[in-house]
Backbone of each chain as nested JSON, in Angstrom:
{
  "chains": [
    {"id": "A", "residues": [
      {"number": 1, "name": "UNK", "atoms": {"N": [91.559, 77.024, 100.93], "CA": [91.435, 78.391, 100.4], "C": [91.217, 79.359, 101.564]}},
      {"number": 2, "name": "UNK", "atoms": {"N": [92.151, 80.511, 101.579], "CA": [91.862, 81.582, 102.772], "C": [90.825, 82.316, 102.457]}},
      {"number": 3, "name": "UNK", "atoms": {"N": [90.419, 83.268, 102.974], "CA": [90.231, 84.54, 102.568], "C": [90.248, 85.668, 103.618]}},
      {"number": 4, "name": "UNK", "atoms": {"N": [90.49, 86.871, 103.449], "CA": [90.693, 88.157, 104.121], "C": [89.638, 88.612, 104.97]}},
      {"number": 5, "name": "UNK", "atoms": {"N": [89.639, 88.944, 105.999], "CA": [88.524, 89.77, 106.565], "C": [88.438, 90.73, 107.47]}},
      {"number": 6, "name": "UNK", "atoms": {"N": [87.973, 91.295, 107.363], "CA": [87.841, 92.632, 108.109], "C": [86.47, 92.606, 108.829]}},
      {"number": 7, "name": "UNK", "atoms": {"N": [86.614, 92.517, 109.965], "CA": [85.398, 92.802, 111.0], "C": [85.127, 94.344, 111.541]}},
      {"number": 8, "name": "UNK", "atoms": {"N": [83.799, 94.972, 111.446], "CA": [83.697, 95.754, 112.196], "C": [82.756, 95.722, 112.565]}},
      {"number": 9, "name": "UNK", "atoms": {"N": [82.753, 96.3, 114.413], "CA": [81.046, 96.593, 114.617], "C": [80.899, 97.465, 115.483]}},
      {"number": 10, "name": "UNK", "atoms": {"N": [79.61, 97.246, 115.986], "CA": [79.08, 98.578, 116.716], "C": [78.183, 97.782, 117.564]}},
      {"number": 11, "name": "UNK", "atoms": {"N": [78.944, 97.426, 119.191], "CA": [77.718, 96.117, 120.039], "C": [78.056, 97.491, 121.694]}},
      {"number": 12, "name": "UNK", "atoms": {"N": [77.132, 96.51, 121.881], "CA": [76.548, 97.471, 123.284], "C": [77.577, 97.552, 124.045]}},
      {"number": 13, "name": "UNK", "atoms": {"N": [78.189, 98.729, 124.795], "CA": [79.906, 98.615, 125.753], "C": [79.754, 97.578, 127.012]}},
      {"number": 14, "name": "UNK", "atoms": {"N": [78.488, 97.46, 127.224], "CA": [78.574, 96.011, 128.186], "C": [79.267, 94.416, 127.603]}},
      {"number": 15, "name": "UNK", "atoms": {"N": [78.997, 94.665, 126.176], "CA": [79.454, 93.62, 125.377], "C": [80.571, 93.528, 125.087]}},
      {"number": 16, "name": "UNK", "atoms": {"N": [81.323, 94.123, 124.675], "CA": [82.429, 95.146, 124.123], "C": [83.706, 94.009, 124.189]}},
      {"number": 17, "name": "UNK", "atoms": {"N": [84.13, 93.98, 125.443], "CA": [84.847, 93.029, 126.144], "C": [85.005, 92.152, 125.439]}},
      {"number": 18, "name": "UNK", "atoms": {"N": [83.782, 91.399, 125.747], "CA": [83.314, 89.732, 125.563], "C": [83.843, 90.233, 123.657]}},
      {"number": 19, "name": "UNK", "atoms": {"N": [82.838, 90.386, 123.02], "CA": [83.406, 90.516, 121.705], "C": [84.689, 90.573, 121.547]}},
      {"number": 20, "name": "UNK", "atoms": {"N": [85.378, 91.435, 121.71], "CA": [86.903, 91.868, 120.837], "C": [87.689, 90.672, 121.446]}},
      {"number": 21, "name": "UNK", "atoms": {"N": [87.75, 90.16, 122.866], "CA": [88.5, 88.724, 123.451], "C": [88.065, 87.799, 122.405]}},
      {"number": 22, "name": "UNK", "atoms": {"N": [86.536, 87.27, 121.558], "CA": [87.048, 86.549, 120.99], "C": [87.333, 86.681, 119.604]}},
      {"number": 23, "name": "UNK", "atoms": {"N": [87.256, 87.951, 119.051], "CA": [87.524, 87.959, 117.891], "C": [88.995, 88.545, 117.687]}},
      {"number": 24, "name": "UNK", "atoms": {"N": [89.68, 88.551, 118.96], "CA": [91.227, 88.34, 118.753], "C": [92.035, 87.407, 118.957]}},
      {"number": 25, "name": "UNK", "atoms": {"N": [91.205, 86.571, 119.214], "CA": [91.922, 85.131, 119.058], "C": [91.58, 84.695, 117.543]}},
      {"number": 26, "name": "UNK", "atoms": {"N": [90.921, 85.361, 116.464], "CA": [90.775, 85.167, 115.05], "C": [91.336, 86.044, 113.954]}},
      {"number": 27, "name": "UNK", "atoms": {"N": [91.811, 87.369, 114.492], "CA": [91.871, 88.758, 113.835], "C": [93.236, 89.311, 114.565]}},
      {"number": 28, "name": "UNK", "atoms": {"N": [93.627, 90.018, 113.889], "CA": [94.032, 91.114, 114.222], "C": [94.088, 92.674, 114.533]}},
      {"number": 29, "name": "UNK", "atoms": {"N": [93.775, 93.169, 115.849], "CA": [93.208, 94.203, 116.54], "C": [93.731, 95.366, 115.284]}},
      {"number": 30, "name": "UNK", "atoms": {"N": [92.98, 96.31, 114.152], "CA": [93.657, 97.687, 113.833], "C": [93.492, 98.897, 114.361]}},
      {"number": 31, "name": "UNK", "atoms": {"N": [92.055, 99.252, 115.038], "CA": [91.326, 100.174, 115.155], "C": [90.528, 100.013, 115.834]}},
      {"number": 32, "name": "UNK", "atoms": {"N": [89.884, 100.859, 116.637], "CA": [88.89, 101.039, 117.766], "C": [87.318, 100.249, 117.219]}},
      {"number": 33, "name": "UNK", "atoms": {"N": [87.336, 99.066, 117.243], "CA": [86.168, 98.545, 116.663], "C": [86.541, 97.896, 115.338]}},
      {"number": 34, "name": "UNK", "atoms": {"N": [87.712, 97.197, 114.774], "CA": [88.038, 97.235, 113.405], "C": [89.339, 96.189, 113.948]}},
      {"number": 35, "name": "UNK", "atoms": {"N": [88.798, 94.591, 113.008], "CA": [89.634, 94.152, 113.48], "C": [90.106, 92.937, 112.205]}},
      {"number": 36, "name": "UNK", "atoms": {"N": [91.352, 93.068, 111.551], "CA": [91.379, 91.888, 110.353], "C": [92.421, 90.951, 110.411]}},
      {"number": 37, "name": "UNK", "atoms": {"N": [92.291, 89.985, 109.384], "CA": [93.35, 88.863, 109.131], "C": [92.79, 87.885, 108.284]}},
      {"number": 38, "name": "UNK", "atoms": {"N": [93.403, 87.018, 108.28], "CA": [93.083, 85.858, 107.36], "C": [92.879, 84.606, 108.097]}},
      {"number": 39, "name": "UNK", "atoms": {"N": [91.872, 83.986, 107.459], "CA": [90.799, 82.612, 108.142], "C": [90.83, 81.933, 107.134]}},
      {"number": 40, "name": "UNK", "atoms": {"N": [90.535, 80.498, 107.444], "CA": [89.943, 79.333, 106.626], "C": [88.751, 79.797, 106.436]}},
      {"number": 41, "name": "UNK", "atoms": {"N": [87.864, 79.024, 105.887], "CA": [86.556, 79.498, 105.774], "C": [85.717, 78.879, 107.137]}},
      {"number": 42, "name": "UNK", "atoms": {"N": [86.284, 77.817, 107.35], "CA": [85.497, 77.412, 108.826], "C": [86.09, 77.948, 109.95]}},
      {"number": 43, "name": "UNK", "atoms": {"N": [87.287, 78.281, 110.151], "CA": [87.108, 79.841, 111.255], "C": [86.738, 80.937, 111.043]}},
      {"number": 44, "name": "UNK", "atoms": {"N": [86.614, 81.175, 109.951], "CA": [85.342, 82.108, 109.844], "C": [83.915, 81.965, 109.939]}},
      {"number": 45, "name": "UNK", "atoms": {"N": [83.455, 80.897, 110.022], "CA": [82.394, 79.883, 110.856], "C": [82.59, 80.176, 111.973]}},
      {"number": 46, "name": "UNK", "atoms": {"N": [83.409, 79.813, 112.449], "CA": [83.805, 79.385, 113.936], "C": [83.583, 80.417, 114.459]}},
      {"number": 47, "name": "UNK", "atoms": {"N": [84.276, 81.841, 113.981], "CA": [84.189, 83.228, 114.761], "C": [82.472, 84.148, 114.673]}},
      {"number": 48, "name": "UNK", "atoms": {"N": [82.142, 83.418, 113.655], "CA": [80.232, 83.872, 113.747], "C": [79.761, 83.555, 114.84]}},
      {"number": 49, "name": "UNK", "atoms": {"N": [80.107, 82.377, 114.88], "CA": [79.377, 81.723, 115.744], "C": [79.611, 81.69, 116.782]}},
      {"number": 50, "name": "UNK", "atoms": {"N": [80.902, 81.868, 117.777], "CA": [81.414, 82.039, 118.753], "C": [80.44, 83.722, 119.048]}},
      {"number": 51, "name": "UNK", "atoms": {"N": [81.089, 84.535, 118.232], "CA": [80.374, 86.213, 118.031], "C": [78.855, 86.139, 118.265]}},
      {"number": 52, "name": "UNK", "atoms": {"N": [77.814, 85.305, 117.986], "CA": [76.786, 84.99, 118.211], "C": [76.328, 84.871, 119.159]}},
      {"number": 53, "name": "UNK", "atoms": {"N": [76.955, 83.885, 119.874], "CA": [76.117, 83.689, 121.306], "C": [76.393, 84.573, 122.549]}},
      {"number": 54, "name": "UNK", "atoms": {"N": [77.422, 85.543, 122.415], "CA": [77.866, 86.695, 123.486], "C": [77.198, 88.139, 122.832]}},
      {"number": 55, "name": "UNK", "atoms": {"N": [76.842, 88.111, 121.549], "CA": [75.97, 88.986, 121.118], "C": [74.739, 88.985, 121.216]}},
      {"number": 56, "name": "UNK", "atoms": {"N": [74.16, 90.621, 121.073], "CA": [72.78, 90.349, 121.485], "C": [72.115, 91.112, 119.923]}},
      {"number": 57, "name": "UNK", "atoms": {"N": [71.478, 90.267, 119.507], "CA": [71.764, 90.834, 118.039], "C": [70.66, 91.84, 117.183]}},
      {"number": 58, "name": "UNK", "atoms": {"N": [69.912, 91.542, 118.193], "CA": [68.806, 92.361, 117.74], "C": [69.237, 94.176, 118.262]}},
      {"number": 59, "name": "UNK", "atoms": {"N": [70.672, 94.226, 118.787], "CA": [70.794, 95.79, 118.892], "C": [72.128, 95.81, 118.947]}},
      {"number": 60, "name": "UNK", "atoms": {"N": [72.994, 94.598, 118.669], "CA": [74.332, 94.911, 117.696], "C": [74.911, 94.464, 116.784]}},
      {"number": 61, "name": "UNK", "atoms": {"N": [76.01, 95.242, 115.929], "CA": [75.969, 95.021, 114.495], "C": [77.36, 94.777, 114.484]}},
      {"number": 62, "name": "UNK", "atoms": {"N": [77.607, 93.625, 113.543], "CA": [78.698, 93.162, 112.777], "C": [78.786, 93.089, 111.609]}},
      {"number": 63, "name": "UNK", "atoms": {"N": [79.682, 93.807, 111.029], "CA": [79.911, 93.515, 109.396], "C": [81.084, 92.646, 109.039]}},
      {"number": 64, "name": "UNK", "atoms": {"N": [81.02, 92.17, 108.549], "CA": [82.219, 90.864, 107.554], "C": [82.566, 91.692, 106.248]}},
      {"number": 65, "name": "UNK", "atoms": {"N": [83.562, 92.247, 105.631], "CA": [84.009, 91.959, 104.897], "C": [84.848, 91.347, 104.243]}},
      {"number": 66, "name": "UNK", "atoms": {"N": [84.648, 90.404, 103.557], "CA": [85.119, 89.299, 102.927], "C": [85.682, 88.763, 102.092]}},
      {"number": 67, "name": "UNK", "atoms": {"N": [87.113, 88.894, 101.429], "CA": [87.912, 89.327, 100.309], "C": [88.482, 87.836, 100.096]}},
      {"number": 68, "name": "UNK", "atoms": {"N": [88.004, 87.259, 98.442], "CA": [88.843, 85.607, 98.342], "C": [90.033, 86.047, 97.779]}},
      {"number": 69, "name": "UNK", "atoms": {"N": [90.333, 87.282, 97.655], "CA": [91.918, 87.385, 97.702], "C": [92.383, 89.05, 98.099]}},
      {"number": 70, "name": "UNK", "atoms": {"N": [93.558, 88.887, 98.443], "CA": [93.491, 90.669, 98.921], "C": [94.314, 90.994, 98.07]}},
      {"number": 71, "name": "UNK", "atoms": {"N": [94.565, 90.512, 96.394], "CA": [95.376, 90.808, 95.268], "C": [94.679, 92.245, 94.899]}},
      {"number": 72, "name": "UNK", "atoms": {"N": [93.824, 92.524, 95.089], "CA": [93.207, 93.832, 94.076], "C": [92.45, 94.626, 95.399]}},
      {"number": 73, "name": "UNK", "atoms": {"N": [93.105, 94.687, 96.263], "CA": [93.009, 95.691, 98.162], "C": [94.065, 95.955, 98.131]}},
      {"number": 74, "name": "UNK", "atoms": {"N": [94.323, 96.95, 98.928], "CA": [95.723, 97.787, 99.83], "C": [94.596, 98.368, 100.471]}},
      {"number": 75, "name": "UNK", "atoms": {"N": [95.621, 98.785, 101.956], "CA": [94.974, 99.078, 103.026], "C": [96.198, 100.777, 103.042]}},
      {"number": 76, "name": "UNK", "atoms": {"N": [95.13, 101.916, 103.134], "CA": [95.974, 103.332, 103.309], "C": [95.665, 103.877, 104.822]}},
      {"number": 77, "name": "UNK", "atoms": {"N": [96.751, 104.496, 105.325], "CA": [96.544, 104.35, 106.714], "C": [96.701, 106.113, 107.028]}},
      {"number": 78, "name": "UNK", "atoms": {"N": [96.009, 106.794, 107.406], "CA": [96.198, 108.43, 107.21], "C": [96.319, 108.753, 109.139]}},
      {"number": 79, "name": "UNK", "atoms": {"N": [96.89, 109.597, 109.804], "CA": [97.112, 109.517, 110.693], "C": [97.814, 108.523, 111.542]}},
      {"number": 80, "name": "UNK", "atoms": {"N": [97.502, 108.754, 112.784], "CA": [97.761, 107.361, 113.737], "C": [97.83, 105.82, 113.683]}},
      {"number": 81, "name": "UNK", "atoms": {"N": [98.591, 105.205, 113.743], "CA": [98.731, 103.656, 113.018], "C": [98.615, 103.131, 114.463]}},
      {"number": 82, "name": "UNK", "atoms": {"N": [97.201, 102.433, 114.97], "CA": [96.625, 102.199, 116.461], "C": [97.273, 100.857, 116.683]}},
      {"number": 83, "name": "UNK", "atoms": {"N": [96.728, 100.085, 115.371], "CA": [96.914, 98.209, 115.69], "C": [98.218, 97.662, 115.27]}},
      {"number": 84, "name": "UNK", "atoms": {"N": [98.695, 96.777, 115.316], "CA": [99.794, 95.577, 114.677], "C": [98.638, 95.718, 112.913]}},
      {"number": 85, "name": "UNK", "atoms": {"N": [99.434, 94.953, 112.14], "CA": [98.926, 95.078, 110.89], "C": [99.7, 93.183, 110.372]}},
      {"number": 86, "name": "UNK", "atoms": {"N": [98.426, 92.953, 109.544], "CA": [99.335, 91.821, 108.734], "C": [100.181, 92.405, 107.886]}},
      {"number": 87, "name": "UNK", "atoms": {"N": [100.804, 91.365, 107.315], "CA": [101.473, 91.808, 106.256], "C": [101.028, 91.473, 104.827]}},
      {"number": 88, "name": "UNK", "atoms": {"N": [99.864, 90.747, 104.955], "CA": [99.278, 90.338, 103.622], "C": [98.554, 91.237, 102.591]}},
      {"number": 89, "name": "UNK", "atoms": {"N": [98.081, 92.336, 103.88], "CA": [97.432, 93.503, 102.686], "C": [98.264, 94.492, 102.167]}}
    ]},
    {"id": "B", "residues": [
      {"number": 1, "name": "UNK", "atoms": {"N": [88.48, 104.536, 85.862], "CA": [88.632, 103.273, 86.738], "C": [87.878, 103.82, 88.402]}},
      {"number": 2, "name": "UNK", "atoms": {"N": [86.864, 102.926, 88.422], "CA": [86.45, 103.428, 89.413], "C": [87.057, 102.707, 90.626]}},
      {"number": 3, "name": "UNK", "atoms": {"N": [87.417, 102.833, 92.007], "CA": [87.738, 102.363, 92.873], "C": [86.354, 101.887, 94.297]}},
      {"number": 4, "name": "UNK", "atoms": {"N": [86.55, 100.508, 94.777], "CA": [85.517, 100.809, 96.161], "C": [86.698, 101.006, 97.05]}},
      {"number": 5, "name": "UNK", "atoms": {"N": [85.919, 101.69, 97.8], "CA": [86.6, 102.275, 99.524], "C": [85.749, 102.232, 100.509]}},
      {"number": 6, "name": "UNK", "atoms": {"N": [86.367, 101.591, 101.754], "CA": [85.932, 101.162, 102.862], "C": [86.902, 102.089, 103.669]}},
      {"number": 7, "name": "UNK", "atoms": {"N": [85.58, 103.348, 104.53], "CA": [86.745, 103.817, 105.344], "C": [86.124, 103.929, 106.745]}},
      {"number": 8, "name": "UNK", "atoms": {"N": [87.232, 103.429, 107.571], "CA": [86.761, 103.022, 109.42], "C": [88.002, 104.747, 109.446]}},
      {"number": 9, "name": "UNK", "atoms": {"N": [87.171, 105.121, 110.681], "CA": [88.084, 106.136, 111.314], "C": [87.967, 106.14, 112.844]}},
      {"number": 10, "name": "UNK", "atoms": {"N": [88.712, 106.482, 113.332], "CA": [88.541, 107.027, 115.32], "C": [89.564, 107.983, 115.147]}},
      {"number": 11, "name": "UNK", "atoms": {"N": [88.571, 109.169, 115.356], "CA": [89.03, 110.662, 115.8], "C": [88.283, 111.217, 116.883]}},
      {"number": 12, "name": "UNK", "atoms": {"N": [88.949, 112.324, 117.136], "CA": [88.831, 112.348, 118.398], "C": [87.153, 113.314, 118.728]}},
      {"number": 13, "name": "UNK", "atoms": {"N": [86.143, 112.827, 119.805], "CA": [84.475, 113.224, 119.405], "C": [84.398, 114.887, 119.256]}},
      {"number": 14, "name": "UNK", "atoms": {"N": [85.384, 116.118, 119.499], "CA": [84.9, 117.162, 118.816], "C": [85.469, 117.281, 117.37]}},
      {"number": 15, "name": "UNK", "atoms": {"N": [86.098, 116.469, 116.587], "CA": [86.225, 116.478, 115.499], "C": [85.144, 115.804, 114.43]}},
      {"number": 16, "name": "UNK", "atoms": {"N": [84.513, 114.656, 115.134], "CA": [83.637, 113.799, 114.665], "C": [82.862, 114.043, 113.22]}},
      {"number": 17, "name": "UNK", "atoms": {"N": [82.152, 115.461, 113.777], "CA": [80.613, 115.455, 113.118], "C": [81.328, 116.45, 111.592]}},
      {"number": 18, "name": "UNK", "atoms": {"N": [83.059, 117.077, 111.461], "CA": [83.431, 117.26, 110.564], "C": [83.462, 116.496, 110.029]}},
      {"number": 19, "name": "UNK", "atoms": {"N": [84.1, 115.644, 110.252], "CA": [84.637, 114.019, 109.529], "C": [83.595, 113.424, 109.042]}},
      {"number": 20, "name": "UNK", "atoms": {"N": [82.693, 113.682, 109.689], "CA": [81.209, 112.694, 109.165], "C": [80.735, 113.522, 108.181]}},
      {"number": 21, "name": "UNK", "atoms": {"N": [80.905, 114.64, 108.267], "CA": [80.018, 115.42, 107.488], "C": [81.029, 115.21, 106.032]}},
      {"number": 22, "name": "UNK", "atoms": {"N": [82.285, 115.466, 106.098], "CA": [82.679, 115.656, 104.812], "C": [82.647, 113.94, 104.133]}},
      {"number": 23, "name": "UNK", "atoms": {"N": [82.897, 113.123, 105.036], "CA": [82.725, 111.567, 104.31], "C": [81.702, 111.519, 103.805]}},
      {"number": 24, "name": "UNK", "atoms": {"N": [80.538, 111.981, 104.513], "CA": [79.112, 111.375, 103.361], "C": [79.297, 112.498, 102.573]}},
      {"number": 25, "name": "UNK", "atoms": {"N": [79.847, 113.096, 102.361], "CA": [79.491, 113.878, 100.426], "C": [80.174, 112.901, 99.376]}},
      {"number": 26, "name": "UNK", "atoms": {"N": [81.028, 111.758, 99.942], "CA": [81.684, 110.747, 98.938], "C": [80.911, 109.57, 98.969]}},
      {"number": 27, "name": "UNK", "atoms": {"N": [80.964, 109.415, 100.286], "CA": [80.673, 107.463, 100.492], "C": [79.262, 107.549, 101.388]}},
      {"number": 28, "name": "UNK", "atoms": {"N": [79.176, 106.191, 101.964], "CA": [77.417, 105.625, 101.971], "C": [77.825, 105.6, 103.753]}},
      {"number": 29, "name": "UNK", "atoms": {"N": [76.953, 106.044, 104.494], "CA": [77.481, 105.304, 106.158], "C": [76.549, 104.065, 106.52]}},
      {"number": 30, "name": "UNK", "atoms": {"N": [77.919, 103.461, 107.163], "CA": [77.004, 102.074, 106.546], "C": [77.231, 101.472, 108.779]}},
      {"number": 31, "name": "UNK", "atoms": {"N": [77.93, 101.825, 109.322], "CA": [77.693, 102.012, 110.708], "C": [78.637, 103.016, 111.562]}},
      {"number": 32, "name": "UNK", "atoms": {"N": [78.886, 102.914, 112.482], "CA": [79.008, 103.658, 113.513], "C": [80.8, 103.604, 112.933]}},
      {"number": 33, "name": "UNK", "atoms": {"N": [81.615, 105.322, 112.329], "CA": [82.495, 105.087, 111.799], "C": [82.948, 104.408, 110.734]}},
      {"number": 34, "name": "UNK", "atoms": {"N": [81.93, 103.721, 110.087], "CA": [82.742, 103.395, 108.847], "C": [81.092, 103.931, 107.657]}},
      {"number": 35, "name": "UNK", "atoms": {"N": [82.264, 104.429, 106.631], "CA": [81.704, 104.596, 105.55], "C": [81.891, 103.681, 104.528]}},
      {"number": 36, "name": "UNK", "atoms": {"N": [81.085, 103.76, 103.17], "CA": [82.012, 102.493, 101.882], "C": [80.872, 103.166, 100.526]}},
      {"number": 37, "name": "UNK", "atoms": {"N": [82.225, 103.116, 100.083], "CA": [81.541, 103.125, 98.271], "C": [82.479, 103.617, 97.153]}},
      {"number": 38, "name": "UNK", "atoms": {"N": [81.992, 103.56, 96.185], "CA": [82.234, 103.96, 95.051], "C": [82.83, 105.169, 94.704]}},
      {"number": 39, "name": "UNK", "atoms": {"N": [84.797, 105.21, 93.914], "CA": [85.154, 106.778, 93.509], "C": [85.777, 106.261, 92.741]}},
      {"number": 40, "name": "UNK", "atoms": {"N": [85.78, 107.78, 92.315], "CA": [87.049, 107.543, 91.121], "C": [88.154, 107.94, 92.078]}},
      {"number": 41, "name": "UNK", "atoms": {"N": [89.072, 107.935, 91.269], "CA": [90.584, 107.618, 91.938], "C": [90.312, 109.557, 92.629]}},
      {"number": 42, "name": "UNK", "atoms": {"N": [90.246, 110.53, 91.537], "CA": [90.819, 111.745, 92.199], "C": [89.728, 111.881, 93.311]}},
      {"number": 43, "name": "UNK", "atoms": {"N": [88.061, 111.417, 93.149], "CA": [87.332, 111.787, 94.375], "C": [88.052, 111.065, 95.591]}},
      {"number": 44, "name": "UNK", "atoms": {"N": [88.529, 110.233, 95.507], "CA": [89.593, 109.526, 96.764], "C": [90.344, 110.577, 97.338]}},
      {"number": 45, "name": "UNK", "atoms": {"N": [91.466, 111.015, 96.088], "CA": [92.114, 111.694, 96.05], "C": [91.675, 113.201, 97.253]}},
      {"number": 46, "name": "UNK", "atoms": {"N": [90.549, 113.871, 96.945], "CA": [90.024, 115.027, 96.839], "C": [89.648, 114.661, 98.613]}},
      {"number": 47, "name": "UNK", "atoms": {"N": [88.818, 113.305, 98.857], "CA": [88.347, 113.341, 100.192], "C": [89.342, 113.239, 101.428]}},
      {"number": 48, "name": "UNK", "atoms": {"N": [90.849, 112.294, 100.692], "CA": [91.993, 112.566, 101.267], "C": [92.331, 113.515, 102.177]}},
      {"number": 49, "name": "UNK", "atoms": {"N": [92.343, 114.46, 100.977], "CA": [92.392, 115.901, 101.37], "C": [91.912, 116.703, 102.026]}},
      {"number": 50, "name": "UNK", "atoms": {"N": [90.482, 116.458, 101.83], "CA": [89.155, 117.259, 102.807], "C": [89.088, 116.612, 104.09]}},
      {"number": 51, "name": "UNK", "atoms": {"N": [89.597, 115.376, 104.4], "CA": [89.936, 114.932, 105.575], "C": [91.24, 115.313, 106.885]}},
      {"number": 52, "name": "UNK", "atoms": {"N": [92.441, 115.67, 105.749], "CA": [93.617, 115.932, 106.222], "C": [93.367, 116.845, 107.012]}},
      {"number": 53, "name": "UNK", "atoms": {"N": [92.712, 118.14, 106.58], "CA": [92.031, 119.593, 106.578], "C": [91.463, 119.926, 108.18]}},
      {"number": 54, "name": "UNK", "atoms": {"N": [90.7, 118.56, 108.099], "CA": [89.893, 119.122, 109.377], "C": [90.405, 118.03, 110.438]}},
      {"number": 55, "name": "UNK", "atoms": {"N": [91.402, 117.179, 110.275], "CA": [91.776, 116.314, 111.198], "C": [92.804, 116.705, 112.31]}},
      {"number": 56, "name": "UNK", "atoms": {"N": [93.19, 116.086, 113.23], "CA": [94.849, 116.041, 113.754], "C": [95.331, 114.778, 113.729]}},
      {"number": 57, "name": "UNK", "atoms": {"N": [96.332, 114.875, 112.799], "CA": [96.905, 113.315, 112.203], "C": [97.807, 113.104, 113.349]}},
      {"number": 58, "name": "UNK", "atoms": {"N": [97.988, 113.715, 114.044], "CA": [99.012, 112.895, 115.158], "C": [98.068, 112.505, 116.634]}},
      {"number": 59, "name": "UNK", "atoms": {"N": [96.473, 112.826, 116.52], "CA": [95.844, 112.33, 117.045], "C": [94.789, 111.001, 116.871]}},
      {"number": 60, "name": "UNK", "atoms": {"N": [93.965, 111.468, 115.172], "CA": [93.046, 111.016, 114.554], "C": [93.675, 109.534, 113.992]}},
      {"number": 61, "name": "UNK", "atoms": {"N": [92.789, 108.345, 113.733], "CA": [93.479, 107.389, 112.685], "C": [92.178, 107.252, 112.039]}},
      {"number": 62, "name": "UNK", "atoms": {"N": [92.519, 106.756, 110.229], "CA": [91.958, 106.733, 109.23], "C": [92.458, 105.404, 108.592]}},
      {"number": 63, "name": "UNK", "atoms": {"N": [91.222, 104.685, 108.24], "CA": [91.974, 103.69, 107.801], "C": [91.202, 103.754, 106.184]}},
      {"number": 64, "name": "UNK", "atoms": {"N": [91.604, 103.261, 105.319], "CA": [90.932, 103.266, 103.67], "C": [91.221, 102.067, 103.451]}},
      {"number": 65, "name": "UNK", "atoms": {"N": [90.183, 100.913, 103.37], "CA": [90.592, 99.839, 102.333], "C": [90.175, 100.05, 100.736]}},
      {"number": 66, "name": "UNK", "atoms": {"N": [90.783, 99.821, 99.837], "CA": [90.711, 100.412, 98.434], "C": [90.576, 98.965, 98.098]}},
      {"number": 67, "name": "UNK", "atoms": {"N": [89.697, 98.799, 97.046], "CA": [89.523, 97.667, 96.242], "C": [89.272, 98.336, 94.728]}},
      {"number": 68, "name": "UNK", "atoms": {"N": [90.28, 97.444, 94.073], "CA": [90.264, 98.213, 92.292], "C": [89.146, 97.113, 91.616]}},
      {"number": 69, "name": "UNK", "atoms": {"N": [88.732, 96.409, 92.302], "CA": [87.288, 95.001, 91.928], "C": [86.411, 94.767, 93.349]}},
      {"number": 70, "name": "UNK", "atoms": {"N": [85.272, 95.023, 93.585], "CA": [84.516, 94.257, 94.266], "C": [84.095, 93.313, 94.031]}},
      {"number": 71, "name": "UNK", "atoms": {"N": [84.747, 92.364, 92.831], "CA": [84.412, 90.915, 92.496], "C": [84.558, 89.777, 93.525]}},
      {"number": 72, "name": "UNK", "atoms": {"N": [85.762, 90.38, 94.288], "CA": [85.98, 89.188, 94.67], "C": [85.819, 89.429, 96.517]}},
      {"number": 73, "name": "UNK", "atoms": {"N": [84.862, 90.522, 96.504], "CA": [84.929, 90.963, 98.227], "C": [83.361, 90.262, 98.263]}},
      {"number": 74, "name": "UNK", "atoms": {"N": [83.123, 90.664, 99.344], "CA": [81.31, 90.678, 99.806], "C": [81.125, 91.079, 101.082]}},
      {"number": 75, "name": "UNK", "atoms": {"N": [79.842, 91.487, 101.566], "CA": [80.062, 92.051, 102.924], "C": [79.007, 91.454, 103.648]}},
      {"number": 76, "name": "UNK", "atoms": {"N": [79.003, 90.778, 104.811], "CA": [77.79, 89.659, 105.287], "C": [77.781, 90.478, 106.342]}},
      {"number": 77, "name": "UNK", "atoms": {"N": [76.457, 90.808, 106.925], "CA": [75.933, 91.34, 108.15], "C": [75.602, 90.099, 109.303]}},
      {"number": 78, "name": "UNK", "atoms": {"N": [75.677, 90.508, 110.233], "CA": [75.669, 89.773, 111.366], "C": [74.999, 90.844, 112.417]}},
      {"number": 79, "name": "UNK", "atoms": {"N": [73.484, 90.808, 112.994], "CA": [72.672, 91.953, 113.701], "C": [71.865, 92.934, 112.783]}},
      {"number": 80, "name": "UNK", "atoms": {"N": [72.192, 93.948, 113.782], "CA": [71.258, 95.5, 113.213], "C": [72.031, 95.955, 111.856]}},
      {"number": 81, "name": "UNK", "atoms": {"N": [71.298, 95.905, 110.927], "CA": [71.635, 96.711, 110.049], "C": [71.813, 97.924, 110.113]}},
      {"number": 82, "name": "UNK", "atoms": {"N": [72.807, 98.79, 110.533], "CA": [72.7, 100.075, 110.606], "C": [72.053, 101.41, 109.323]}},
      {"number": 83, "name": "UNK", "atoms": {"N": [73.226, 100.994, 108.01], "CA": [72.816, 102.285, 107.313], "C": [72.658, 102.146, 106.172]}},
      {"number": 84, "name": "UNK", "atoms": {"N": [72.656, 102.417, 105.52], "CA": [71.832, 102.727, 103.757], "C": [73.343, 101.333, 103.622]}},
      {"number": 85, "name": "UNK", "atoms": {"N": [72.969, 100.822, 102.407], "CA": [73.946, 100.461, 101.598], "C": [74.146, 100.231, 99.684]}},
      {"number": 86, "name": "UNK", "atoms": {"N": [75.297, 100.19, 99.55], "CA": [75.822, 100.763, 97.83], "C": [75.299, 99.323, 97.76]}},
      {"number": 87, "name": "UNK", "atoms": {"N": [74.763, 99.01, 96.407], "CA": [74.388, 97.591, 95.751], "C": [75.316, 97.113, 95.155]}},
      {"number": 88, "name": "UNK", "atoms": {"N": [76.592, 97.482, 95.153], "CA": [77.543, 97.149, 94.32], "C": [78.228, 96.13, 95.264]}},
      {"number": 89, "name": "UNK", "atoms": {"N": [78.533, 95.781, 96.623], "CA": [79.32, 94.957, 97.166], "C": [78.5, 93.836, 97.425]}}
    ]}
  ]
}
């Protein structure tokens, strides 16, 4: 079973780097801090936890949102279209 | 039919504190650029608009994820909790 996700966060610009390298080897880059695609559920494990230990967490923030299907999402895009996009949403 | 909306933006920082200002009269800020919550279709509609207004779309990007069910989303934090959040996701 997949499911959809959308990462965003807000980590210290010393971090910055380190973060988005590995959460683009899981995601797909859309937006300045905003990054989605579709995972198993244990690479989505995998990318916590990888995200974990290069984070410092007590002063940066990651959100997961987490969709077990992207049947009842669309994604509207107003301005500038920054990232590659799946095609699933 | 109420809709949730998840909206990430990067515009450009003297436009910012418009953009911020007119998003929270709709949605919840939940971190750095992204807002989320609860509309009906025309308040979507309406913030669309109030966004277009004060933006430059050939500079600014806006992204809206629309969900017509938060049944099947969820949103897992990872760090600082940044900002208020809707009880509905």
């Amino acid at each position: 079973m997949l499911v959809y996700v959308i990462l965003v966060y807000d980590v210290d610009v010393k971090r910055v780097a380190k973060v988005l390298k590995i959460a683009r080897r899981y995601l797909t880059w859309v937006q300045n801090s905003v990054l989605e695609g579709e995972l198993t559920p244990s690479q989505y494990f995998q990318l916590k936890n990888e995200l974990r230990r290069v984070a410092n967490l007590n002063e940066d923030s990651f959100i997961f949102y987490v969709m077990r299907t992207s049947r009842y999402s669309e994604r509207e895009i107003m301005g500038v279209q920054k990232g590659g996009w799946e095609t699933i949403l």
